[in-house]
Backbone as JSON, one array per atom type, in Angstrom:
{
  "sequence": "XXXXXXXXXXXXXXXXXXXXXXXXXXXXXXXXXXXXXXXXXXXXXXXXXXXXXXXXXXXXXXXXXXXXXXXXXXXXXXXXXXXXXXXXXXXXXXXXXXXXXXXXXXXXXXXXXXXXXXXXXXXXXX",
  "N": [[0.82, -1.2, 0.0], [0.1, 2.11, -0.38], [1.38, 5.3, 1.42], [-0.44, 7.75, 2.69], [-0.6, 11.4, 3.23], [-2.12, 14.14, 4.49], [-2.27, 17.72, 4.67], [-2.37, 21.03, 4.98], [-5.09, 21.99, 5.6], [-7.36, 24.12, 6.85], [-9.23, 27.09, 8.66], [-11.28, 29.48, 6.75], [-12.33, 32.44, 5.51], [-15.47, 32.74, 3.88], [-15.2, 32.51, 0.13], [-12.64, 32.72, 0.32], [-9.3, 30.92, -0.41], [-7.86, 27.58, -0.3], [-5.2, 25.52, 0.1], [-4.48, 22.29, -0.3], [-2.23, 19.62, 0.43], [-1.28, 16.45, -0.17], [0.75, 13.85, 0.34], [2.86, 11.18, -0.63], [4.52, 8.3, 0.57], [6.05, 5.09, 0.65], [4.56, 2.44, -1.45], [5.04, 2.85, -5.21], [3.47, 5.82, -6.83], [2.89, 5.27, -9.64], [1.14, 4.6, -12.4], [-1.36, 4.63, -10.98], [-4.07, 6.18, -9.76], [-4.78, 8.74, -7.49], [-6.88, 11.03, -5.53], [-9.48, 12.87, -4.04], [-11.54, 13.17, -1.96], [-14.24, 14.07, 0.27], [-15.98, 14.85, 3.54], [-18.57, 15.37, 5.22], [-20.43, 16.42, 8.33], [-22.44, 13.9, 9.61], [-23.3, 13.19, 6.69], [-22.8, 11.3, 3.49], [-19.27, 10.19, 2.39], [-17.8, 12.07, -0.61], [-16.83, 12.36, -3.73], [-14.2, 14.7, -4.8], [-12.08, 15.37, -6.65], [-9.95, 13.86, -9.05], [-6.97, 12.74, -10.2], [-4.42, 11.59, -12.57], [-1.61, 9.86, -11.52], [0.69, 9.31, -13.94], [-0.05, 10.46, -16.11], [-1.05, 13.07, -15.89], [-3.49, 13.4, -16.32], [-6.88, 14.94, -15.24], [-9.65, 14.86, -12.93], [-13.36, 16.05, -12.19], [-15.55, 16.35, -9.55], [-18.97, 17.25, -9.7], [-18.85, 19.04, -7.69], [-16.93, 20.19, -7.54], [-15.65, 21.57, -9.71], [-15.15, 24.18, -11.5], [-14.39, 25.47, -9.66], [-12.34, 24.42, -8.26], [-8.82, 23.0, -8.39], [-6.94, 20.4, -9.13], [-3.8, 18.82, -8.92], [-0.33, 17.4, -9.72], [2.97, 17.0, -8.63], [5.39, 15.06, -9.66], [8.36, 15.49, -8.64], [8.26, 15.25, -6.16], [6.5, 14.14, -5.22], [3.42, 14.7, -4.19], [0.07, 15.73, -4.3], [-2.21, 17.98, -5.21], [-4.28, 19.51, -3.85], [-6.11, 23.01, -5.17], [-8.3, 24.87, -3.72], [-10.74, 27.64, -4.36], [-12.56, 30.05, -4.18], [-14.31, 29.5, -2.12], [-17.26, 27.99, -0.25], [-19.29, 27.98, 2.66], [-20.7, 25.58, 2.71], [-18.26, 23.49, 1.88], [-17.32, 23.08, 3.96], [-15.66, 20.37, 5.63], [-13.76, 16.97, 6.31], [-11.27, 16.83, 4.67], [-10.01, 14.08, 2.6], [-7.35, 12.08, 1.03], [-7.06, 9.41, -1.33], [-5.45, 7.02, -2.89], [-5.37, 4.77, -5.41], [-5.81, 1.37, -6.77], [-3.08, -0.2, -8.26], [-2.51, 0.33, -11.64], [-4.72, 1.13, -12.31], [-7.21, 2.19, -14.64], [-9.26, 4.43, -15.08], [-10.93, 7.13, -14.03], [-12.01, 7.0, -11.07], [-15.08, 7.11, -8.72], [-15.67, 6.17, -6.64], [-15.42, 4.72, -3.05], [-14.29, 2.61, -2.82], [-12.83, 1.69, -4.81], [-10.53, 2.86, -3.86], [-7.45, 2.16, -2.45], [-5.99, 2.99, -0.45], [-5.74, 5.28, 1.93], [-5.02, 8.69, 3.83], [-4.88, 10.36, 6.55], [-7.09, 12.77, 6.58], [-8.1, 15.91, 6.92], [-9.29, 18.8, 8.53], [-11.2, 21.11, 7.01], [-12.5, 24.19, 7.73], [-15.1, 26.78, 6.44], [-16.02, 29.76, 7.35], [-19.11, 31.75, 7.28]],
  "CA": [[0.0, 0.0, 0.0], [0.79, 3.21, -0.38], [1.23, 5.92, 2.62], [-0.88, 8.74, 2.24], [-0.41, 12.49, 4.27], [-3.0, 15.94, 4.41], [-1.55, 18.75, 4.99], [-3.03, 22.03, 4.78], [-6.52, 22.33, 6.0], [-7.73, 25.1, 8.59], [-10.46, 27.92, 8.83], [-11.43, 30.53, 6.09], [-13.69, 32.93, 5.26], [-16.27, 32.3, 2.62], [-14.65, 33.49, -1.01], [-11.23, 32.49, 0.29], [-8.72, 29.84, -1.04], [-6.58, 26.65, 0.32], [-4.25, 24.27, -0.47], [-4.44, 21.32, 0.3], [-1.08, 18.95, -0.23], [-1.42, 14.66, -0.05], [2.11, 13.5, 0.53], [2.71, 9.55, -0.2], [5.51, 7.6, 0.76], [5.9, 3.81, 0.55], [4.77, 1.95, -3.11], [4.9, 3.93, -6.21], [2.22, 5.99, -7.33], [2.87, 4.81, -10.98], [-0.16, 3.87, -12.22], [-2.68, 4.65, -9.84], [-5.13, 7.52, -9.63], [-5.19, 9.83, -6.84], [-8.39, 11.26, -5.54], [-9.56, 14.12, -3.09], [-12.56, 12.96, -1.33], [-14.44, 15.11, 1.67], [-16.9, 14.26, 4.44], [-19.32, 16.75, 6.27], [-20.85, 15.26, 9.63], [-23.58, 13.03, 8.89], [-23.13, 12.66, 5.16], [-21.35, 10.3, 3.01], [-17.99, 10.68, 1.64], [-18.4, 12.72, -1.69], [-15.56, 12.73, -4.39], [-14.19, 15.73, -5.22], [-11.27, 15.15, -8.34], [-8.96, 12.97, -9.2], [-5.47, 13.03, -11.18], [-4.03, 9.96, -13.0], [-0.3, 10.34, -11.88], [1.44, 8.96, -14.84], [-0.16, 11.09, -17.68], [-1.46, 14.19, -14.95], [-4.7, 14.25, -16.36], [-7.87, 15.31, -14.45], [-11.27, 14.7, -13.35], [-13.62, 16.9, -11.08], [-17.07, 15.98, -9.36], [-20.28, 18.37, -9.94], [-19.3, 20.68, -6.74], [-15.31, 20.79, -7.82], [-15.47, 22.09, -11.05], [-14.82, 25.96, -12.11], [-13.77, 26.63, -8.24], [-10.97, 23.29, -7.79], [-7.81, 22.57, -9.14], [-6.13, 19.18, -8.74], [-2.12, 18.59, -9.87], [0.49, 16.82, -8.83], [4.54, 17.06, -8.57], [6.19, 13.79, -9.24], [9.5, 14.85, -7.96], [7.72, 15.92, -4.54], [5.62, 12.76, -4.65], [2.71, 14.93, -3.87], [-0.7, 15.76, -4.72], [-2.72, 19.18, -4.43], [-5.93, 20.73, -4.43], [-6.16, 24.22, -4.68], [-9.7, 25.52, -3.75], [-10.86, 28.73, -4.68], [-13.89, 30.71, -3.98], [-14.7, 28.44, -0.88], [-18.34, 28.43, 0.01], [-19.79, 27.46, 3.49], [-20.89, 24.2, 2.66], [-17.41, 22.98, 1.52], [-16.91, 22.74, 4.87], [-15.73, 18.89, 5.51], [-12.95, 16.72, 6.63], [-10.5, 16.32, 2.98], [-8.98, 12.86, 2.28], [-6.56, 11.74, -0.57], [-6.76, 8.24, -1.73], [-4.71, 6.33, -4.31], [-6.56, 3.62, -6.47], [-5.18, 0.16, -6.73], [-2.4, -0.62, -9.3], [-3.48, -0.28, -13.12], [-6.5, 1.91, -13.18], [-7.05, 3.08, -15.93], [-10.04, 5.1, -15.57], [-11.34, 8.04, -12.59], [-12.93, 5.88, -10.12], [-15.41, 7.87, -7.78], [-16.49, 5.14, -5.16], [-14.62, 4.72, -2.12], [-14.27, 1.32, -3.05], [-12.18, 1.68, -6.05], [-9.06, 3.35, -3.82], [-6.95, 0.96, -1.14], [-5.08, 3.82, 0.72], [-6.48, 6.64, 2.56], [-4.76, 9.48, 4.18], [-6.25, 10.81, 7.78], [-7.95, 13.64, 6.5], [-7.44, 16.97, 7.42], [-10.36, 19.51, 8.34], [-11.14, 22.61, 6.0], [-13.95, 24.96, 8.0], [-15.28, 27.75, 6.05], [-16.81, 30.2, 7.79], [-20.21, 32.76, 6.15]],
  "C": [[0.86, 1.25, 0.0], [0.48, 3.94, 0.72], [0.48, 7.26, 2.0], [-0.79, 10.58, 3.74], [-1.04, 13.7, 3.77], [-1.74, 16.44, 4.79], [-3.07, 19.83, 4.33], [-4.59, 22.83, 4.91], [-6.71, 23.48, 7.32], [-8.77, 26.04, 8.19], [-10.05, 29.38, 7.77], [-12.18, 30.76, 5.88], [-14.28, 32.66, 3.63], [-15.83, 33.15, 1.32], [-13.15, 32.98, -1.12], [-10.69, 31.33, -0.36], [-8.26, 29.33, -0.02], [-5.86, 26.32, -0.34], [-4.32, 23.3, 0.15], [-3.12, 20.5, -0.28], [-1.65, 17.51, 0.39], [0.33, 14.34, -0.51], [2.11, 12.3, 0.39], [4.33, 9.38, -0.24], [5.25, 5.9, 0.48], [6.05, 3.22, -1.24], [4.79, 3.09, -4.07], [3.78, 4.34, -6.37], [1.83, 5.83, -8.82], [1.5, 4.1, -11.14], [-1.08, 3.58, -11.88], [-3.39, 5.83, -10.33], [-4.82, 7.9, -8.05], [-6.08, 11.03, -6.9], [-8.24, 12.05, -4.14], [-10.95, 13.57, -3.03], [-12.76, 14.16, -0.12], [-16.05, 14.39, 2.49], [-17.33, 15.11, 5.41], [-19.82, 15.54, 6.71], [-22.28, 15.34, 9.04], [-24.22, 13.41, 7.55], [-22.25, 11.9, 5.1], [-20.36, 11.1, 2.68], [-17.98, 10.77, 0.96], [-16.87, 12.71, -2.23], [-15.46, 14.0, -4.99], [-12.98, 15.98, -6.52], [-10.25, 14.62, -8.08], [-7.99, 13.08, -10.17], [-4.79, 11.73, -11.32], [-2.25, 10.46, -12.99], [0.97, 10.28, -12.37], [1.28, 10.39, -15.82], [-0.74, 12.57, -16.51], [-2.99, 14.69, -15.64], [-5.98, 14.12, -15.31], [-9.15, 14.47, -14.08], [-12.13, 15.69, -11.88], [-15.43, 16.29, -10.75], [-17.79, 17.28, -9.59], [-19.46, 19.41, -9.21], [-17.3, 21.11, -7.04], [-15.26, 21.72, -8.66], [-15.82, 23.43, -10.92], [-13.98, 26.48, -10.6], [-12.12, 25.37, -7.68], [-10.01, 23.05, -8.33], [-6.9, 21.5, -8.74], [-4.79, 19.32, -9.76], [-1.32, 17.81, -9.01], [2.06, 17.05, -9.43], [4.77, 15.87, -7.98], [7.49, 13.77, -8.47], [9.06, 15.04, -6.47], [6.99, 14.76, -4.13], [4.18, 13.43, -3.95], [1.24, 15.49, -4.87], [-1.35, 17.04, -4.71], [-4.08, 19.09, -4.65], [-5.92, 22.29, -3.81], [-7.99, 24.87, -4.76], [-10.08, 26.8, -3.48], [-12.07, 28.76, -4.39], [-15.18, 29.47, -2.95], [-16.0, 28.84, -0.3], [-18.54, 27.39, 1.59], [-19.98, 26.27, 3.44], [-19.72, 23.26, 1.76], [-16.79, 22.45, 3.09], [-16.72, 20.83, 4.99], [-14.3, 18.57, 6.19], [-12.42, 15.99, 5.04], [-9.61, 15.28, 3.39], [-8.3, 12.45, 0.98], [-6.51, 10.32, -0.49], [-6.13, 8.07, -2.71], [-5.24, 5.21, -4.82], [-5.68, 2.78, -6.46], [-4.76, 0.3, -7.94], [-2.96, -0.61, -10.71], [-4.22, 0.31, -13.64], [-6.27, 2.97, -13.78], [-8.87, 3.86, -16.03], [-10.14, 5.99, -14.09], [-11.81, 7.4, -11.42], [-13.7, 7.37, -8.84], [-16.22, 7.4, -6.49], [-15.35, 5.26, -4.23], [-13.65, 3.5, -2.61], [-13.25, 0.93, -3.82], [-10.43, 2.26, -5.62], [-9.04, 2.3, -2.59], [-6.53, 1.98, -0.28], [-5.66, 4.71, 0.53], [-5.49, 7.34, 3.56], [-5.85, 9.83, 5.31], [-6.87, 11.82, 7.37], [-7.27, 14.73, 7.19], [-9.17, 18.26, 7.23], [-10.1, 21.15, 7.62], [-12.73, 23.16, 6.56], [-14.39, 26.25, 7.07], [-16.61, 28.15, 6.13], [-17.66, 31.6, 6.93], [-19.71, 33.93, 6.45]]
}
């Protein structure tokens, strides 16, 4: 498995930006997907975009898109999301998964990644 590490979550006002960084150590990420999931209290865990980090291309769920930006730096071994124009109900606890060996397509189930990162909370306050 691969090791996964947040970074960058904490309290901003509504409009503002983050960063979020996903740090892995351990197996390669050759060949996998990496994915930005989030989880507000009592809801499920909602995907928010994913980056294939061979070829660096994209994918974004409904509430990512026009305000999210996923990338990654292979020599850093890390992942980002930069979120822009942060609305109240983004509020959540952000996780980075990596997808099992191979996949070759976005995957947006939980199900579909083996390694999870603890999360890291992002409040944003009205």
């Amino acid at each position: 498995q691969v090791q996964l590490a947040e970074y960058g979550g904490g309290l901003v006002e509504a409009g503002g930006s983050l960063r979020l960084s996903c740090a892995a150590s351990g197996r390669t990420l050759y060949n996998r997907v990496v994915g930005w999931f989030r989880q507000a209290p009592g809801k499920e865990r909602e995907f928010v975009a994913a980056i294939s980090w061979g070829a660096g291309s994209n994918y974004y769920g409904d509430s990512a898109k026009g305000r999210f930006t996923i990338s990654r730096d292979t020599a850093k071994n890390t992942v980002y999301l930069v979120m822009d124009s942060l609305r109240p109900e983004d509020t959540a606890v952000y996780y980075c998964a990596a997808s099992r060996r191979d996949t070759t397509y976005f995957p947006t189930r939980n199900s579909a990644y083996d390694s999870w990162g603890q999360g890291t909370q992002v409040t944003v306050s009205s």
